[in-house]
C-alpha positions in Angstrom: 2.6 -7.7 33.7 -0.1 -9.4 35.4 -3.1 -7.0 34.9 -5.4 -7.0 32.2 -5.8 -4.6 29.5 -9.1 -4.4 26.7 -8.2 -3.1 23.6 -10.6 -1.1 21.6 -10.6 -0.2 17.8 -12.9 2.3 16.5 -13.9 1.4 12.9 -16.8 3.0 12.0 -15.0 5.9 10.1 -16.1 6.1 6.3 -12.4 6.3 5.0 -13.3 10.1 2.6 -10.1 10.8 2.2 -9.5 7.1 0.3 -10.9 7.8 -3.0 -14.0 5.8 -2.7 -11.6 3.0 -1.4 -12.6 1.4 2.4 -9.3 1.2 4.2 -10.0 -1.5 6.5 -11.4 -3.6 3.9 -7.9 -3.1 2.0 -6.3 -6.4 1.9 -2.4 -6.1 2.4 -0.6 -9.6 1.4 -3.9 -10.9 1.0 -5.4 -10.2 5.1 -7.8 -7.0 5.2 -6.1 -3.8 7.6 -8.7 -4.9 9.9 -7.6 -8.5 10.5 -4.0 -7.6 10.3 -4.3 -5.0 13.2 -7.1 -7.4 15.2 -4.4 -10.5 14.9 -0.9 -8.4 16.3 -3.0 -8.0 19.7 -4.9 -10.6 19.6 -1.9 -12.8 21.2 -0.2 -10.7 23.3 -0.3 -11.4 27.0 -2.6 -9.9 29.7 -4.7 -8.5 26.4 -8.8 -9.8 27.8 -10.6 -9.0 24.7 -10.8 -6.6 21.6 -13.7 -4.4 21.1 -14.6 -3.1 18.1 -16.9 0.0 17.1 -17.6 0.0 13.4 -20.8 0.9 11.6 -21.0 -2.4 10.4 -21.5 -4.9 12.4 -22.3 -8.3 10.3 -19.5 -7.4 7.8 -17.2 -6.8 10.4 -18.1 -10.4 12.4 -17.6 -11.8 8.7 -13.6 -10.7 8.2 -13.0 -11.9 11.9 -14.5 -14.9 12.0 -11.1 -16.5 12.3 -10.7 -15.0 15.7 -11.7 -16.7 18.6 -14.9 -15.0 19.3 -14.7 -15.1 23.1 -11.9 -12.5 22.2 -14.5 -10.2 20.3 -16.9 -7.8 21.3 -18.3 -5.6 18.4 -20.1 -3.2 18.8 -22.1 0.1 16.9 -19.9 3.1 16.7 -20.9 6.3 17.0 -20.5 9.5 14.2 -17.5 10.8 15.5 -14.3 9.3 16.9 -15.0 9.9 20.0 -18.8 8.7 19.6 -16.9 5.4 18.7 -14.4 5.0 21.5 -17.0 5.6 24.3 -19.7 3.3 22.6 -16.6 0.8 22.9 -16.0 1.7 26.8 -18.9 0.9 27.9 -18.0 -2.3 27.0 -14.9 -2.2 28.7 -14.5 -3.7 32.7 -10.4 -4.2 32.9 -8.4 -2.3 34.9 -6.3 -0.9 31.8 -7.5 -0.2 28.4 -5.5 0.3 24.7 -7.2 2.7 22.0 -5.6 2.2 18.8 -6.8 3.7 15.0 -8.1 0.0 13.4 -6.1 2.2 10.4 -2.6 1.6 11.7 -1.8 -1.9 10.7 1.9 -2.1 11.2 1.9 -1.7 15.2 4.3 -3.4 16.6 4.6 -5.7 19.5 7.4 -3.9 21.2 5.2 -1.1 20.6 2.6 -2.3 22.1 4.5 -3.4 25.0 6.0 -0.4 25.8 2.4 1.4 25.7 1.3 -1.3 28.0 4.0 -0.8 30.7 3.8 2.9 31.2 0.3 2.8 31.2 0.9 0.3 34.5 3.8 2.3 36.0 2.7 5.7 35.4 -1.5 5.7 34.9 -1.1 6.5 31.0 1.3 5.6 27.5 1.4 7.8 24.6 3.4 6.8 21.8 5.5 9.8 19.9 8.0 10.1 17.3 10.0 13.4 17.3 8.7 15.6 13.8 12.1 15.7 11.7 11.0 18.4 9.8 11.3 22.1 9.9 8.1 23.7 11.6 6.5 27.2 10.9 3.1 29.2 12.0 2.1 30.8 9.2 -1.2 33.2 8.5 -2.8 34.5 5.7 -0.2 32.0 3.4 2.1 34.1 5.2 5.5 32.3 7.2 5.4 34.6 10.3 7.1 32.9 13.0 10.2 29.7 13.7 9.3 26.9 16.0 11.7 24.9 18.1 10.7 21.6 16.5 12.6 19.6 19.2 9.2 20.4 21.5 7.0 18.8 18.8 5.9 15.7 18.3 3.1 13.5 16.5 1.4 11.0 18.8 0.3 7.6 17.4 -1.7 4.8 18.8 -2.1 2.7 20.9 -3.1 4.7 24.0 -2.9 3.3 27.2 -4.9 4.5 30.2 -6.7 3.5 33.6 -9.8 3.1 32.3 -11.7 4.8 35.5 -9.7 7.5 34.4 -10.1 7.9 30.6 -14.0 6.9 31.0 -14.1 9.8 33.5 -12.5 12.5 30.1 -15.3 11.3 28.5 -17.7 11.6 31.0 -16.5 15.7 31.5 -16.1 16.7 27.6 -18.1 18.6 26.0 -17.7 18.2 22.2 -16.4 16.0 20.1 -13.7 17.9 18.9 -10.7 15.8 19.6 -8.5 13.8 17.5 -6.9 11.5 19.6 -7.7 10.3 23.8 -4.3 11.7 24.8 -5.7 15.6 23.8 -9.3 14.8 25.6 -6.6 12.8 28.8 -4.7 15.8 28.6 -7.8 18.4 29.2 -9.5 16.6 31.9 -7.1 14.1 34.1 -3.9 15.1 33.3 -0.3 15.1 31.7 0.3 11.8 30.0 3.5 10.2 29.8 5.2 9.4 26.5 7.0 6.5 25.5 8.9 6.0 21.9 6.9 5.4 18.8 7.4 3.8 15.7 8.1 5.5 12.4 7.2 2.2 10.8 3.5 2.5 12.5 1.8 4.8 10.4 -2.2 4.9 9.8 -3.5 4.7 6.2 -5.5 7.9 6.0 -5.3 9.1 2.3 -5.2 7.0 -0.9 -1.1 7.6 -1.5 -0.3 5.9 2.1 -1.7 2.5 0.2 1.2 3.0 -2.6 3.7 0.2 -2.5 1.9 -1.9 0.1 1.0 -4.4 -2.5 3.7 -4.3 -4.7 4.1 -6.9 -7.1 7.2 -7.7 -9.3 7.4 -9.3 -12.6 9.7 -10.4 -15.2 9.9 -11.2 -18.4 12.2 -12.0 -21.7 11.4 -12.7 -25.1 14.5 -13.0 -28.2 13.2 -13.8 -32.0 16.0 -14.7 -34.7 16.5 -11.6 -37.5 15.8 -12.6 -40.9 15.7 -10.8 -44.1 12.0 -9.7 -45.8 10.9 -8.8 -42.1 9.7 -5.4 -40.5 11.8 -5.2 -37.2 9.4 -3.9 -34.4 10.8 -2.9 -30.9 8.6 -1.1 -28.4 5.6 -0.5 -30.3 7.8 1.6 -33.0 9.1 -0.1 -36.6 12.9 0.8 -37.1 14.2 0.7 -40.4 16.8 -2.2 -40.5 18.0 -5.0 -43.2 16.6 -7.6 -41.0 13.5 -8.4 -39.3 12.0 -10.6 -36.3 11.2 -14.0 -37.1 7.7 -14.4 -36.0 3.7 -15.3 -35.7 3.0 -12.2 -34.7 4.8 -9.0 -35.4 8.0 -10.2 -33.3 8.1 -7.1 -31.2 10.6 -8.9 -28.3 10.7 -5.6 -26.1 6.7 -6.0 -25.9 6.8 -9.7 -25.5 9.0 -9.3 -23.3 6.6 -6.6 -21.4 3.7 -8.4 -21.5 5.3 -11.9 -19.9 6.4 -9.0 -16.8 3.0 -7.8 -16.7 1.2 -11.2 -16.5 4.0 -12.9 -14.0 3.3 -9.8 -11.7 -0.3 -10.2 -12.0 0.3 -14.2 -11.3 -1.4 -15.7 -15.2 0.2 -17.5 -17.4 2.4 -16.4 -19.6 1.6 -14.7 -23.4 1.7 -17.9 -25.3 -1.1 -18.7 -23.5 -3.0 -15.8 -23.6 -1.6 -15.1 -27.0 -0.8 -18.6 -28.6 1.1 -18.5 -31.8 -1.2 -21.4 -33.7 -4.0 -19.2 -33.6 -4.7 -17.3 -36.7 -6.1 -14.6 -34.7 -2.8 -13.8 -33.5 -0.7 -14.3 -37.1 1.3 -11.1 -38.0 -0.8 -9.2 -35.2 0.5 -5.7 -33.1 1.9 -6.5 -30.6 0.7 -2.9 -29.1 -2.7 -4.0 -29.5 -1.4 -7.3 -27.4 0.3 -5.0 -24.6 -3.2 -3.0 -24.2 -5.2 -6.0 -23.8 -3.0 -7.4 -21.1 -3.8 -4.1 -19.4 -7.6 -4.4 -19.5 -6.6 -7.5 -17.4 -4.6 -5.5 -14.8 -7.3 -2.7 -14.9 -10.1 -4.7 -13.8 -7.7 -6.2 -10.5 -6.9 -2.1 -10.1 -3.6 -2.8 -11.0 -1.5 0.4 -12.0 2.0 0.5 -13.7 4.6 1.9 -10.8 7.9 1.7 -13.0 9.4 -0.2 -15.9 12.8 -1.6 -17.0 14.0 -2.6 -20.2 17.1 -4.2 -21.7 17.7 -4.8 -25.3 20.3 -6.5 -27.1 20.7 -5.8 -30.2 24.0 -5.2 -32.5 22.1 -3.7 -35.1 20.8 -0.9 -36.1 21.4 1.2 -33.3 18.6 2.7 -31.1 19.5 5.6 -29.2 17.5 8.0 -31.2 14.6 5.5 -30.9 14.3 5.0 -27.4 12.7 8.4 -26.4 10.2 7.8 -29.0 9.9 4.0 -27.5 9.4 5.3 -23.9 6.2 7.3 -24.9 4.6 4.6 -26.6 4.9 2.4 -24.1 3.9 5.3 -21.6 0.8 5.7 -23.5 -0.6 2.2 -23.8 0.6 1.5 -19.7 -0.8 4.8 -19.0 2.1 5.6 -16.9 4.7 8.7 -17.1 7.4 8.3 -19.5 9.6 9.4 -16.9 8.6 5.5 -15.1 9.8 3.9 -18.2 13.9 3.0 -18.5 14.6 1.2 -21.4 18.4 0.4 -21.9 20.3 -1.3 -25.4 23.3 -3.2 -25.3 25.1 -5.2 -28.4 26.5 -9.0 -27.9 29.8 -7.9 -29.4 29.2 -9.7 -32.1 28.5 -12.6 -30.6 24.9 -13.0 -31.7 24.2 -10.5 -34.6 21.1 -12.5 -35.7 19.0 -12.5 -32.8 17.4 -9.7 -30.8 16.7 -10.2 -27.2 14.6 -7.7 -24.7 14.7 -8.1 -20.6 11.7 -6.8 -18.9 11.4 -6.1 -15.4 8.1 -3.8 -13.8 6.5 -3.0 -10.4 2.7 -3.1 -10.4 0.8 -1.6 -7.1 -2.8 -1.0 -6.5 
């Protein structure tokens, strides 16, 4: 392909549906949506330059500035999508031109090749993935008619087009009310051609789309000796038993075990440090109280609890009838569903009948 293509990204939307949060700002593996979508094009051949509509333009020019800057031309957006993408146009003098959501961070660059190669053999490239589910027209909350969903498709971005002929659409609308440049091609130019999308390229619009991006995994393990004259403590919950946990605090291993998962996903040290057992503070302390303070930490890095597994080892007593009241303990102090909780008791066969051991394993996400 020896022509050139601009791309533009319009990124002055004020992300409403993200609970307050600003999607492009959103850092994924520690790079913002914005710079992750910016740096897939910015190297990929006969691409002139980026151009960027966003409402703000010093903040923006402040996440990019590792990008050559003879790359970038940002620019103010305009109220509405399409406000945006023409603001952006104007800017634009190549022969070709990609529009892609600055929301859609996972494009590919087959994807983007493939976009870019219809849009030079055939005057346009729409992306579109096939809808797998089962559609219906309904009124009134009413089912009143079957679709053929083989005809339907969603579209995604990028869009490729001649840019003559796109600039002309928006020269000949008359609202705003479009969604995407391949409805307001379709209007005013013509039929664009489709290529194959990408189930893996989808645009963060609502809070939920964010769940699991930034997943982080931790693991802990904690195992105290039993002695006699001791409480034994598992999970937040004493358990009546000959033997106790040998201890500063209040030996709770299935906690201690918790709380070093909790930290290692969060990347601090470990609960002897935050915790250390030659402080007084700490002597005979609940280990509950421990496990909530650990989540004020995770709180203020808007760090949630996504799941939780537990393994205990433990010959005796046994705990089947005390894991279900373990699980909501735990669920209350990590503010997560019981039903996110699994905790699991095995016995050493006798192996080790003094000691009492507890794996911990849990997913954090933002």
């Amino acid at each position: 392909m020896n022509n050139k293509f601009d791309v533009i990204l319009p990124a002055a939307g004020k992300s409403s549906r993200m609970a307050g949060i600003d999607k492009l700002l959103f850092e994924i593996g520690g790079i913002s949506v914005l710079l992750r979508t910016v740096e897939t094009f910015i190297n990929v051949t006969d691409i002139n330059k980026i151009i960027i509509a966003t409402q703000n333009i010093t903040e923006c020019r402040d996440i990019l500035s590792s990008i050559p800057q003879e790359k970038l031309i940002i620019v103010s957006g305009g109220a509405s999508r399409c406000a945006s993408v023409e603001c952006a146009l104007n800017a634009t003098n190549s022969e070709y031109v990609l529009i892609h959501d600055a929301a859609r961070p996972f494009v590919s660059k087959q994807l983007i090749a493939r976009v870019m190669e219809s849009t030079i053999k055939f005057g346009s490239g729409i992306p579109a993935v096939m809808i797998s589910d089962s559609v219906r027209v309904a009124k009134s909350n009413t089912l009143v008619s079957i679709c053929d969903r083989s005809q339907f498709y969603t579209v995604q971005t990028p869009q490729g087009f001649i840019t003559s002929k796109i600039k002309r659409a928006f020269e000949m609308r008359t609202n705003d009310d479009y969604t995407d440049e391949s409805a307001l091609y379709l209007s005013f130019i013509e039929e664009p051609r489709m290529v194959d999308g990408d189930e893996s390229n989808i645009k963060l619009t609502n809070k939920g789309d964010l769940f699991g991006l930034n997943a982080k995994i931790g693991l802990g393990y904690d195992s105290h000796r039993l002695i006699y004259n001791r409480k034994l403590v598992l999970g937040g919950i004493e358990i009546a038993s000959e033997k106790g946990s040998f201890a500063h605090s209040d030996g709770d291993a299935v906690i201690h075990a918790l709380i070093d998962a909790l930290l290692s996903a969060a990347g601090e040290r470990d609960i002897g440090t935050h915790f250390p057992n030659t402080s007084h503070q700490f002597k005979d302390a609940d280990s509950s109280i421990l496990l909530s303070e650990v989540m004020q930490i995770l709180s203020s890095r808007q760090l949630s609890v996504s799941n939780v597994s537990i393994i205990i080892i433990l010959d005796a007593p046994k705990l089947g009838d005390i894991i279900p009241i373990m699980r909501i303990k735990l669920s209350n102090i990590l503010k997560t569903p019981a039903t996110n909780i699994a905790i699991a008791a095995k016995t050493t066969e006798g192996i080790s009948p003094d000691v009492v051991e507890a794996l911990a394993a849990v997913n954090l996400s933002f």
